[in-house]
C-alpha positions in Angstrom: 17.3 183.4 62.6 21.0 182.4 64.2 22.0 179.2 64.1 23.2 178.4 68.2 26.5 177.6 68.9 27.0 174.5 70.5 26.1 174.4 73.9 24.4 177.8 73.9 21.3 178.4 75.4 18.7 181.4 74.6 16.3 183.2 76.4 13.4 183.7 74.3 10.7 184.2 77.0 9.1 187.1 78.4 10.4 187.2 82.5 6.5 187.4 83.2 5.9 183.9 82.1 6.2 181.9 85.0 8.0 179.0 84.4 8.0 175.4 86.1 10.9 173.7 86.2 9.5 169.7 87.1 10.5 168.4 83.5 13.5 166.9 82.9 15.4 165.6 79.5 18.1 163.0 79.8 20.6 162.5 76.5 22.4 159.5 77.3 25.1 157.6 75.5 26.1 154.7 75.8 29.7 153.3 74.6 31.3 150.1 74.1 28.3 147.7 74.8 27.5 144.5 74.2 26.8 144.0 70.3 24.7 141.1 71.0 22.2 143.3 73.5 22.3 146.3 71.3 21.3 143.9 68.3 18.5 142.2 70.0 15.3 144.1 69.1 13.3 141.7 72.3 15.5 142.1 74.5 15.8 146.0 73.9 11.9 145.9 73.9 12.2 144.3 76.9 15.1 146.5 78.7 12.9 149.6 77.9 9.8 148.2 79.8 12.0 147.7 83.2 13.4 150.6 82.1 10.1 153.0 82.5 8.7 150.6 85.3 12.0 150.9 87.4 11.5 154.6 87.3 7.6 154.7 88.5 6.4 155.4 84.4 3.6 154.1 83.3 4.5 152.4 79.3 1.4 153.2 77.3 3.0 151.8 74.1 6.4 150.3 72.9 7.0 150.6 69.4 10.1 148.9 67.8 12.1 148.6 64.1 15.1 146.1 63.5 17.2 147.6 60.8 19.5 145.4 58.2 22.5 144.2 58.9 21.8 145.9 62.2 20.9 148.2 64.9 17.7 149.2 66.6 15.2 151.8 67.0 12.4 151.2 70.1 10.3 154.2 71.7 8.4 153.6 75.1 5.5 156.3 75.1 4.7 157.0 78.6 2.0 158.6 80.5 4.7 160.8 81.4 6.7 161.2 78.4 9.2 158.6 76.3 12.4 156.7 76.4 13.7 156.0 73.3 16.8 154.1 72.3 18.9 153.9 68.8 21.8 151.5 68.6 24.6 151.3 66.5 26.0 147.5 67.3 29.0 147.9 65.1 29.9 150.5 66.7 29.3 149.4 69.9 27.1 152.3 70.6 23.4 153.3 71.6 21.8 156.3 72.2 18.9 157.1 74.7 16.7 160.1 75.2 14.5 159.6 78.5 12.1 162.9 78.5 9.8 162.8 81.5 7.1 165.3 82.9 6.4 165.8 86.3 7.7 164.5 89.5 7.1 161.2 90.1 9.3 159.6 87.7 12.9 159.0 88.4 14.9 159.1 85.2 17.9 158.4 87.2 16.7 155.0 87.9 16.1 154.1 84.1 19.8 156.0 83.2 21.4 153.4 85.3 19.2 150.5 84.7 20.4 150.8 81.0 23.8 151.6 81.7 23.8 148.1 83.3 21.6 146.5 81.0 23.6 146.9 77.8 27.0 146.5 79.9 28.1 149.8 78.3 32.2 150.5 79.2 31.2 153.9 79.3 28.5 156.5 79.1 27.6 160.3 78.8 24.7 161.7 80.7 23.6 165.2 79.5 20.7 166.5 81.6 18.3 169.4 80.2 15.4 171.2 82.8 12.3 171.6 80.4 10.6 174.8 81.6 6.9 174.4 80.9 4.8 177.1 81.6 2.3 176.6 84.4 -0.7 176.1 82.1 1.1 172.7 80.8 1.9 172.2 84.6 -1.3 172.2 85.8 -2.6 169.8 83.0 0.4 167.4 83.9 -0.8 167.3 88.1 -4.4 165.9 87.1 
C-alpha cells in the first residue's frame, strides 16, 4: 500500500457507485487563544454545547478529560456526527474536528462560534466533502 503524499487524494471507488456528497468534515485550528479558555475543561464543555446547538445539532453526549499541567480533550456526539476539541494552552493552541452528516447542520456556524469563543488571533479552516454512498444516505434522511 502507498503511503499519500500530503494533500493527495485517491480514487478508490468504482464510478458506478453513486456517491452523495451532503457530509461534510471541518479541521479547524485555532492559534493564539486565550490560555485561560483553552484550560477550562467547563467552559470548553460548555462552548461545545452552544457550539452543536448554534449549528441545529442535536448533543446526544459530551464527554470530557482534563490532562496535568494542562490541556483538554471534550467530544460532543451528535445525532449528526461530533465536534471534538484538543487544546494545547501552552501553546496557545486548540484543535477542532466538527464532522456532520446530512443537511441540516451548519458547521459554519459552530467554526465561527469557536473562533470567537476561545478569542483565537488566528485560525485555519480545512473543509473535506465526505462522499457516502446512497445506502448510508438514505439511513441518514429517516
Amino acid at each position: 500500500m502507498e503511503v499519500p503524499k500530503k494533500n493527495q487524494t485517491f480514487k478508490a471507488l468504482n464510478d458506478e457507485k453513486k456517491l452523495v456528497n451532503n457530509s461534510k468534515h471541518f479541521l479547524l485550528e485555532l492559534y493564539r487563544c486565550d490560555y485561560e479558555k483553552l484550560n477550562d475543561e467547563s467552559f470548553l464543555r460548555c462552548t461545545l454545547n452552544n457550539a452543536a446547538k448554534l449549528a441545529n445539532a442535536t448533543v446526544l453526549n459530551l464527554i470530557s478529560n482534563k490532562f496535568e499541567p494542562q490541556g483538554v480533550t471534550a467530544i460532543a456526539l451528535l445525532a449528526e456526527s461530533h465536534i471534538s476539541i484538543h487544546t494545547w494552552p501552552e501553546a496557545h493552541y486548540s484543535a477542532v474536528d466538527i464532522f456532520t452528516c446530512g443537511q441540516n447542520m451548519k458547521p459554519e456556524i459552530s467554526c465561527k462560534y469557536l473562533i470567537q469563543a476561545l478569542m483565537a488571533k488566528e485560525h485555519l479552516l480545512r473543509i473535506i466533502d465526505r462522499n457516502p454512498p446512497s445506502e448510508v444516505y438514505s439511513q441518514i434522511k429517516k
